[in-house]
C-alpha positions in Angstrom: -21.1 -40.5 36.7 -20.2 -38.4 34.0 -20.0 -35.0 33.2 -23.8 -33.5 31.2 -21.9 -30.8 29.6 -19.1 -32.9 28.0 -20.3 -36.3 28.6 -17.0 -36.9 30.7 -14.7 -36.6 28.1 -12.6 -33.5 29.5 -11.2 -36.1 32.2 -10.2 -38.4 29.5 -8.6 -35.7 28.0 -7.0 -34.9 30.8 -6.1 -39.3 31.8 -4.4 -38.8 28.4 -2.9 -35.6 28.2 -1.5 -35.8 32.2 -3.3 -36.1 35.2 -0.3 -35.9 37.0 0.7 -32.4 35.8 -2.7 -31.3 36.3 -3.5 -32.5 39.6 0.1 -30.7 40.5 -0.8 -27.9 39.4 -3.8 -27.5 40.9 -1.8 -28.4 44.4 0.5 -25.9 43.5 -2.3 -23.7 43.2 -4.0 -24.6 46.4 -0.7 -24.4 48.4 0.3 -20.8 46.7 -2.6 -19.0 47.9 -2.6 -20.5 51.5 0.8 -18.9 51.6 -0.2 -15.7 50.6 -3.2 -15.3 52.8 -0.8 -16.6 55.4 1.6 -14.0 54.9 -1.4 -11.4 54.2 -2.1 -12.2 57.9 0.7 -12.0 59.4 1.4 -8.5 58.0 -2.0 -7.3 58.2 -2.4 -8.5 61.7 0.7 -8.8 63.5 0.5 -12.8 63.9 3.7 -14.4 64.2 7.4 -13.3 64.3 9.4 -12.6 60.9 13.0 -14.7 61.2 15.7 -12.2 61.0 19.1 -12.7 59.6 21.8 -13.0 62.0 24.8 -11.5 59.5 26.3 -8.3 60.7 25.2 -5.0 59.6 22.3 -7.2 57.5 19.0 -5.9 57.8 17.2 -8.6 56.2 13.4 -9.9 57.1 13.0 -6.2 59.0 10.6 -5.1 57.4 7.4 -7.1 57.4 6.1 -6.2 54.4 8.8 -7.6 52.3 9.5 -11.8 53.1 13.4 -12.8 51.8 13.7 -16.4 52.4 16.3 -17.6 55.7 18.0 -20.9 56.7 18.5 -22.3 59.9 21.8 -23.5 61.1 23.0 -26.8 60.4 22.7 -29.4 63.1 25.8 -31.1 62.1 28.7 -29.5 64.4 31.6 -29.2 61.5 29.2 -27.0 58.9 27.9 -25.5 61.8 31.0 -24.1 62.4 31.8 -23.0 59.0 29.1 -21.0 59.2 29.4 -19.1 62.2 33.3 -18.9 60.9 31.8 -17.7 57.5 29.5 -15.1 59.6 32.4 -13.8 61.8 30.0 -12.6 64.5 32.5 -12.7 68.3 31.0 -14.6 71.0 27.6 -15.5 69.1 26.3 -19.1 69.2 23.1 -19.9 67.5 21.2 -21.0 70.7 17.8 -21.5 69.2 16.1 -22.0 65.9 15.2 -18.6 65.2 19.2 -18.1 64.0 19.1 -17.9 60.3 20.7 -16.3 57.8 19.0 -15.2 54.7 19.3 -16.4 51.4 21.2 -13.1 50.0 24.5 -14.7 51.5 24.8 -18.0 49.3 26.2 -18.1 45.9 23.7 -19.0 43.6 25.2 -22.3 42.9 24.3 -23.5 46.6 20.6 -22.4 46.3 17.8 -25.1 44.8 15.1 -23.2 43.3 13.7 -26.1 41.2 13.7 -29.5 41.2 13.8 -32.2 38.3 11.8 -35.7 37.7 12.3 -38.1 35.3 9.1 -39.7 34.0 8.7 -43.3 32.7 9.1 -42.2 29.2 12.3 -40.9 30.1 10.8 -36.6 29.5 11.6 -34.5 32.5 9.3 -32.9 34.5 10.4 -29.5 36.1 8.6 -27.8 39.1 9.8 -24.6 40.2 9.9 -24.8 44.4 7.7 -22.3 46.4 10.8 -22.2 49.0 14.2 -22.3 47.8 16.4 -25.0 49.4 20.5 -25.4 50.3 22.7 -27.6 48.8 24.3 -30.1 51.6 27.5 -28.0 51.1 26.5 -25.0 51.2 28.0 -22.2 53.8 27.0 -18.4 53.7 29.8 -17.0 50.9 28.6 -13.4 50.4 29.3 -11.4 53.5 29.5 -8.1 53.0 31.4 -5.2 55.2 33.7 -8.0 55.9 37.1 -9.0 55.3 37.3 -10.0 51.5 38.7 -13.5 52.6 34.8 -14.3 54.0 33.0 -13.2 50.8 34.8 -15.4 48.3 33.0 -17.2 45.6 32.7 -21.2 46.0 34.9 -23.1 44.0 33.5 -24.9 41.1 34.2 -28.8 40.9 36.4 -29.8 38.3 34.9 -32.2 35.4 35.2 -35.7 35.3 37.6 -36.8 32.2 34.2 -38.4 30.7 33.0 -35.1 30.9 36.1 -33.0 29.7 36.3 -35.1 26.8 33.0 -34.8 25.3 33.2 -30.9 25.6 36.2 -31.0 23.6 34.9 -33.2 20.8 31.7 -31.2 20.7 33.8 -28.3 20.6 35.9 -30.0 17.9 32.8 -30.9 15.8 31.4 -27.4 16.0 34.4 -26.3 14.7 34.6 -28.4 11.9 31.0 -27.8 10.9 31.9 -23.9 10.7 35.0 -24.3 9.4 36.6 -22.2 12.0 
């Protein structure tokens, strides 16, 4: 059965344009707005409990009005304890999953806010996530009202030599070209 108003051919438009992008989209879409009537609700009538950040002298997810996304502790017992090292709360032990701490205390470099896939013609396709995600190395680096030696940035990881030396004969090359 076809379309009467474009005798079906907006859907092979769409077969050859993408499908897959559109039907994501419209997902996306879908997904989106159930969030935000969720969250309307909860505001507007008082269902559920916001998760609130466990970081000293942090005030984050008070306020219901405003949502700031939180992360629950690791299961794993060694980044578990980074964290609550990282934290530097005495005598506190996340007893339940309502410990989280929110995403303003992780460099930027340990947060996934998109991800990437490759498609069979070797383009990428992009989608931005609705909730951020943690790196499996991340720990909570920006504590502030701390000592400084909590609040230090990550380190980066080094190149590998494959890597190095392509920057440096791209480098080179530019240089050439500009005469510089």
């Amino acid at each position: 059965m076809s379309c009467l108003r474009c005798g079906g051919k907006k859907w092979q438009l769409l077969r050859a344009e993408g499908l897959e992008e559109f039907l994501y989209a419209v997902i996306m879409r879908v997904v989106r707005l159930l969030i935000s009537v969720s969250i309307w609700l909860i505001s507007e009538i008082g269902l559920g409990v916001w998760l609130k950040s466990v970081v000293p002298c942090f005030r984050s997810n008070y306020d219901p009005t405003v949502y700031i996304s939180c992360f629950q502790f690791p299961k794993e017992e060694g980044r578990r304890n980074l964290w609550l090292k990282k934290i530097n709360r005495k005598d506190y032990s996340p007893s339940n999953k309502n410990a989280v701490v929110c995403i303003k205390h992780f460099s930027e470099k340990f947060v996934i806010t998109e991800d990437h896939a490759v498609r069979d013609d070797g383009s990428v396709l992009t989608v931005k996530r609705i909730y951020p995600k943690l790196t499996t190395d991340a720990y909570p680096s920006i504590i502030p009202n701390q000592p400084a030696y909590l609040s230090s940035d990550p380190v980066s990881k080094r190149k590998t030599p494959s890597e190095r030396r392509n920057e440096i004969l791209k480098r080179d090359e530019k240089n050439l070209l500009t005469g510089v």
